[in-house]
Structures are given as C-alpha cells and as structure tokens.
C-alpha positions in Angstrom: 64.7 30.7 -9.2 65.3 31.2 -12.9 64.8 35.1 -14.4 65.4 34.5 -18.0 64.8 37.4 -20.4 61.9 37.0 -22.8 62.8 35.4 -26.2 60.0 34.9 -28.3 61.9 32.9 -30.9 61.5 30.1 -28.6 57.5 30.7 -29.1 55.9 29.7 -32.5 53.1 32.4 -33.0 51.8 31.1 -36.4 52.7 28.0 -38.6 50.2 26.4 -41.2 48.0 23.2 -39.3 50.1 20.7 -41.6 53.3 22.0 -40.4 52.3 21.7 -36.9 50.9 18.5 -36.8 54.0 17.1 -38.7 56.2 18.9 -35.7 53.6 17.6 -33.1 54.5 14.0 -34.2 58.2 14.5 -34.5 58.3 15.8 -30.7 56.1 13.0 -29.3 59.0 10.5 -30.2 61.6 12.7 -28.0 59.0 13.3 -25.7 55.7 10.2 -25.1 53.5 11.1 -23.3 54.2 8.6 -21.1 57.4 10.3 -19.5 55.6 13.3 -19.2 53.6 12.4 -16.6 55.6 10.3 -14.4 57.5 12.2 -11.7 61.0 11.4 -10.9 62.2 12.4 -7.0 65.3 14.3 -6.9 67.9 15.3 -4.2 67.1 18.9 -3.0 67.7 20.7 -0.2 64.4 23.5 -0.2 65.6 25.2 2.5 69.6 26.2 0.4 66.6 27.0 -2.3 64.6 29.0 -0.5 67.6 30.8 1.1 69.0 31.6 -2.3 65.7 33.4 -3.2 65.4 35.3 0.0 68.8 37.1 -1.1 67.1 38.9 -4.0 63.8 39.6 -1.8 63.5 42.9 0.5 65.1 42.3 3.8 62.3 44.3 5.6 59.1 42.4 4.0 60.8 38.8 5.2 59.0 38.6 8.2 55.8 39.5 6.7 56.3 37.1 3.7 57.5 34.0 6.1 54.2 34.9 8.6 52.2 34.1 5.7 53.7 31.5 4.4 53.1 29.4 7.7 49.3 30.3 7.6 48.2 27.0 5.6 49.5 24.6 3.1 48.1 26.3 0.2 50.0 29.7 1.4 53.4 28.2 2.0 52.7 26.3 -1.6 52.0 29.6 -3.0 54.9 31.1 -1.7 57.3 28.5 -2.8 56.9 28.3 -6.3 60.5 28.2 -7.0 60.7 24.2 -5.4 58.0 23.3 -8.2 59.9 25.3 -10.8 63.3 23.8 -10.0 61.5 20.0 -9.6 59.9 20.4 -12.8 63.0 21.7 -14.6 64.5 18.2 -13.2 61.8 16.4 -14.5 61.2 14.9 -18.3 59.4 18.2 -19.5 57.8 18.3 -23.2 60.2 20.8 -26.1 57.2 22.5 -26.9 57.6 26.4 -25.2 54.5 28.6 -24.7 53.9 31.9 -22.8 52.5 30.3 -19.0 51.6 32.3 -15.9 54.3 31.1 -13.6 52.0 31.6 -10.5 49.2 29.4 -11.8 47.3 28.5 -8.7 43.7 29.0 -7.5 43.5 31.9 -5.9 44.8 33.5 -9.3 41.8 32.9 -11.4 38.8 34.4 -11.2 35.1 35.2 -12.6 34.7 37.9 -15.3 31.5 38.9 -17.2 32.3 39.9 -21.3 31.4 42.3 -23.6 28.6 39.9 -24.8 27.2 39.5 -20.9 28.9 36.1 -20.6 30.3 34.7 -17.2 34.0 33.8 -18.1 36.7 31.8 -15.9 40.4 33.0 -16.7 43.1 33.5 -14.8 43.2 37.2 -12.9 47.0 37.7 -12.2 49.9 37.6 -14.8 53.2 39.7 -13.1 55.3 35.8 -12.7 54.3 35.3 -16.7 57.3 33.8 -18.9 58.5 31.5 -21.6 58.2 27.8 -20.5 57.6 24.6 -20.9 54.1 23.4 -21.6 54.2 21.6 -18.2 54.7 24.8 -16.3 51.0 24.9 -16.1 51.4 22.0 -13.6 50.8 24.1 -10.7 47.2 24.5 -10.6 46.7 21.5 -10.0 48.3 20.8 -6.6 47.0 24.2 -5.7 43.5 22.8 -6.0 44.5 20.0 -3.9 46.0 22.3 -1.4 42.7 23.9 -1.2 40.3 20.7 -0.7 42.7 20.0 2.7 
C-alpha cells in the first residue's frame, strides 16, 4: 500500500488546447494504447501484501474487517484494493497523472438530484482520493463484474 503525500506539480490544472494535444501526442509514443490495456501477470504473494497492510490497521477492528471481507467477492474485492494498486503499479500505466478516487468501485457512486432538478450519477465517497495514474480508474470495472456474479 502506497501513502504518498499530495504533489500537485505532478497534476497539470490548465495548459492552452494546442499545448496539450502536442503533449497528448508525444506521450502516446512512450505509452500506445496498445500496452495500456494488455495485462501482464506478476509474482505476488497477496497474502505478505495483505499482512503488511494489516500492520498499519487497528488491531481491534481486524476481526470485524476480515468478517466482511469473506461475505462475497465484491466485499473481499473492496477490501483489497491494495492487490489492484500494487498490480497495476506493475503493469504498463500511461505518464499522464490526475486526481482519481482510489476506492472506485460500485457501491461508491451514487444518484444525486442538482440545483437545476437534474438526476446526476457521480461518485459518493472520496476519503482514498490521490495523485495517480490515469489507469487508477481501473477499478470500477471489475467491481461491476464482481456485482453481476
């Protein structure tokens, strides 16, 4: 599990349209598109993972957390987002950084209604937010999967 401290200079809030497409291009040659979405299988051992992130969790709540995590696929999946995190850091991920909600999965998003009375869909819970990849949205996805089962 990575805690990084927030650094903004690795997000670039506003750039003229020119300027980014012309930095769009030059990243697509380090990074096709075609490597982005191919997954590469690496050597892991998720239970040395998960033990290193039960050290920095509250002794008493362990119980409680692994209970719920044993419920279903999609609760252990939500409760073990540092195996996607470190698999995706292993993986060919795009230069291009933007704030992402680290905890990106289904039961995070939600209906809201606007000012102007229109029904919205957005995501509902932000407290694992950071500075990532692009491809740290990649979670919602197998969440929805998870969910159909």
């Amino acid at each position: 599990m990575s805690v990084r401290p927030y650094s903004f200079s690795q997000v670039q809030v506003s750039q003229p349209l020119d300027q980014q497409e012309k930095l769009g291009k030059t990243i697509r040659k380090t990074a096709p598109f075609e490597t982005l979405g191919t997954f590469k299988p690496i050597k892991r051992s998720a239970n040395k993972l998960m033990d290193q992130v039960r050290q920095i969790l509250i002794p008493e709540l362990l119980p409680e957390r692994t209970q719920r995590m044993s419920e279903s696929l999609f609760t252990f999946f939500r409760g073990t987002a540092e195996l996607m995190e470190f698999d995706l850091a292993h993986q060919t991920n795009s230069p291009i950084h933007a704030i992402t909600c680290g905890d990106a999965h289904v039961g995070n998003f939600g209906l809201f209604a606007s000012p102007e009375r229109h029904l919205l869909f957005d995501l509902n819970d932000f407290d694992e937010a950071g500075i990532n990849h692009l491809n740290g949205t990649s979670s919602v996805w197998p969440s929805v999967s998870c969910c159909c089962r």
